[in-house]
C-alpha positions in Angstrom: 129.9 254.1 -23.6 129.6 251.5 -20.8 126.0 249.3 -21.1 125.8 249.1 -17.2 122.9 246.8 -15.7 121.2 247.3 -12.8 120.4 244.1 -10.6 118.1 243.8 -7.5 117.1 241.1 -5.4 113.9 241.6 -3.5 112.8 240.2 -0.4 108.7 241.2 0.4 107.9 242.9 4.0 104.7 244.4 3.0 103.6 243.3 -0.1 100.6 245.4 -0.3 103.1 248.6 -0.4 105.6 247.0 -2.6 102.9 246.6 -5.3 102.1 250.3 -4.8 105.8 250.8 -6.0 105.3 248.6 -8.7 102.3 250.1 -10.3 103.8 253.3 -10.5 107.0 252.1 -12.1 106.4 251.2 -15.7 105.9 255.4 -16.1 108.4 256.6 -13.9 111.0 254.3 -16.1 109.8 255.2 -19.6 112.2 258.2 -19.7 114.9 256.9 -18.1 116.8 255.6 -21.5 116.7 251.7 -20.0 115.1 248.9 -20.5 114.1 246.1 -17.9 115.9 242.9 -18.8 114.4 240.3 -16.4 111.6 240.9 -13.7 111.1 237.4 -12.3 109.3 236.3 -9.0 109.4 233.0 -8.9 113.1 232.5 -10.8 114.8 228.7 -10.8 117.5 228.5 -8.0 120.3 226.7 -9.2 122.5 226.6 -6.6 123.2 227.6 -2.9 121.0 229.7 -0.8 119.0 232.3 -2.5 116.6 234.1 0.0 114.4 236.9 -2.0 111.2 236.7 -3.6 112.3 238.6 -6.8 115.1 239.3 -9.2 115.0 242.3 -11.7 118.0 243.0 -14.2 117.9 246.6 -16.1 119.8 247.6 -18.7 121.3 251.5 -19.2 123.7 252.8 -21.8 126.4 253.5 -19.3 126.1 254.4 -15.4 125.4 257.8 -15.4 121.9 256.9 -17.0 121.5 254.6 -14.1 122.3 257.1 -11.1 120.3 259.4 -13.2 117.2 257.2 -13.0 118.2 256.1 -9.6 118.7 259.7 -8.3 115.7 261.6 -9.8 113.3 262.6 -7.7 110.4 261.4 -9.2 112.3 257.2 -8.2 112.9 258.5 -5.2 109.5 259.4 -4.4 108.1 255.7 -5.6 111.1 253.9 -3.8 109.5 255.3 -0.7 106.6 252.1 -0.9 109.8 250.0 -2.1 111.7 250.4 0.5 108.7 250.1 2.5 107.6 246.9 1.3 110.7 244.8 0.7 114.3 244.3 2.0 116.5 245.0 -1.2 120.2 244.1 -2.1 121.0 246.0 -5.4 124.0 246.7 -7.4 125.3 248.2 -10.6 128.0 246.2 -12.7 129.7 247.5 -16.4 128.8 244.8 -19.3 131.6 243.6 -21.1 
């Protein structure tokens, strides 16, 4: 088994339907065997340019968990108002 993560960097659009997405989160990721590391809106920039509004870090026991979660229908649904209300650069890397 693989811990994979899940990282996303969020730029808002619409905010009002981004926070739609949000509310209905928390229960659509209870079952999905990960946890949520980090969720962080106002994170410290250390260095070079850093555009987004939001960083959140999740945690699965290997990938196929994640493209699970990522692929079910009920996160597809939400991601709708996500992808509605934000600009998002994600990507899925293997702990070591």
């Amino acid at each position: 088994m693989t811990t994979t993560y899940v990282v996303a960097q969020i730029r808002f659009t619409d905010e009002p339907s981004y926070r739609r997405y949000q509310a209905k989160f928390p229960q659509v990721f209870a079952n999905s065997g990960g946890r949520v590391l980090a969720a962080d809106e106002s994170p410290r920039r250390l260095s070079g340019d850093w555009p987004f509004d939001k960083l959140v870090i999740m945690q699965f026991p290997d990938p196929g968990a994640a493209d699970a979660f990522l692929e079910s229908e009920a996160y597809r649904e939400i991601s709708k108002d996500r992808d509605a209300g934000a600009e998002t650069v994600g990507v899925m890397v293997r702990g070591i």
